[in-house]
Every structure is written in structure tokens, then in C-alpha cells.
C-alpha positions as CSV (number, residue, x, y, z in Angstrom):
1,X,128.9,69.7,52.4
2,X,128.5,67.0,55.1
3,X,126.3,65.8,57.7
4,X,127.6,65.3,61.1
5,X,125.0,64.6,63.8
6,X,122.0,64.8,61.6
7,X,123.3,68.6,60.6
8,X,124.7,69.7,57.6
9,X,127.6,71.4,57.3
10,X,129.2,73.6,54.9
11,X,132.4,75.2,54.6
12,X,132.2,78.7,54.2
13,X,135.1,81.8,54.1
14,X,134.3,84.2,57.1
15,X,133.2,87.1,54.7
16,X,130.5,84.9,53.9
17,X,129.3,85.1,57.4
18,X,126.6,87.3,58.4
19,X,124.1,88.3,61.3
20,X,122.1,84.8,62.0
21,X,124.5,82.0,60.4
22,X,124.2,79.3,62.6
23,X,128.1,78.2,62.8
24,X,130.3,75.7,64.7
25,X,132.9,77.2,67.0
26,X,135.0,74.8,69.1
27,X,132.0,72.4,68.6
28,X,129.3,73.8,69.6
29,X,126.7,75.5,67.5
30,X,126.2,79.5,67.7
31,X,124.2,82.1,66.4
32,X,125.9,84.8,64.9
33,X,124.7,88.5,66.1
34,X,125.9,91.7,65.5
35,X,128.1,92.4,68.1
36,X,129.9,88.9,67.2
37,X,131.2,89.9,63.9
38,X,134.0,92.8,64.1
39,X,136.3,94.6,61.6
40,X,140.0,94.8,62.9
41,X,142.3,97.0,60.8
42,X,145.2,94.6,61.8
43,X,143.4,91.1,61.7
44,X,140.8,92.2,59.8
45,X,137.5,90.3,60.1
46,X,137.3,88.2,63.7
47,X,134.4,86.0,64.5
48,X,133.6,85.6,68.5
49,X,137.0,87.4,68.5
50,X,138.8,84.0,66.3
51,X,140.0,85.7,62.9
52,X,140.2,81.5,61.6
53,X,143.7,82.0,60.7
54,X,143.4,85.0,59.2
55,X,140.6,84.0,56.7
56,X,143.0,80.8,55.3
57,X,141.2,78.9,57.9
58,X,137.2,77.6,56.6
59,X,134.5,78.4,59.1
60,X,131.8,75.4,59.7
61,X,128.3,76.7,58.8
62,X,125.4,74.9,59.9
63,X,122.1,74.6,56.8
64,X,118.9,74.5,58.2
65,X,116.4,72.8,55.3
């Protein structure tokens, strides 16, 4: 974990993602709905349509305390 900005951050695999994660992408915190989080039989699991490398790639998850 570290804290940037006064938020802590955690590296997290994007199958650990789910429905109201709070998460960094390109810099800027998101909340995570439904309709963000798809299944792709080729790419398989793609986050606001990024599959981070095909899963090799960490995803930044913001902790709320």
C-alpha cells in the first residue's frame, strides 16, 4: 500500500475489482459500476474498456478508512 495525496492505494489484480471500488484510471479517481466491468471472450476481463495488459498489469485501488 501507499499514500499519494492523502489516499491510500493498493495494488489489486482486476478480478478483484467489483461494483463500487473506487480506482485510479489515467489519474483520476472512478467509481466502478456495472456497466464498467465487462467479460470479453478474447481479452477477457476489461475495466472502462482497458483489459490492464491483459491482467499482468496491477490496477490502483483507492481504501477509504
Amino acid at each position: 500500500m501507499a499514500i499519494i495525496n492523502g489516499l491510500t492505494i493498493e495494488t489489486t489484480h482486476i478480478k478483484d475489482i467489483k461494483v463500487g471500488d473506487i480506482v485510479l484510471s489515467h489519474g483520476v479517481e472512478k467509481t466502478v459500476t456495472a456497466k464498467d466491468i465487462k467479460e470479453d471472450s478474447f481479452m477477457g476481463r476489461t475495466l472502462f474498456g482497458d483489459s490492464y495488459c491483459l491482467g499482468y498489469l496491477a490496477v490502483l485501488k483507492v481504501v477509504k478508512k
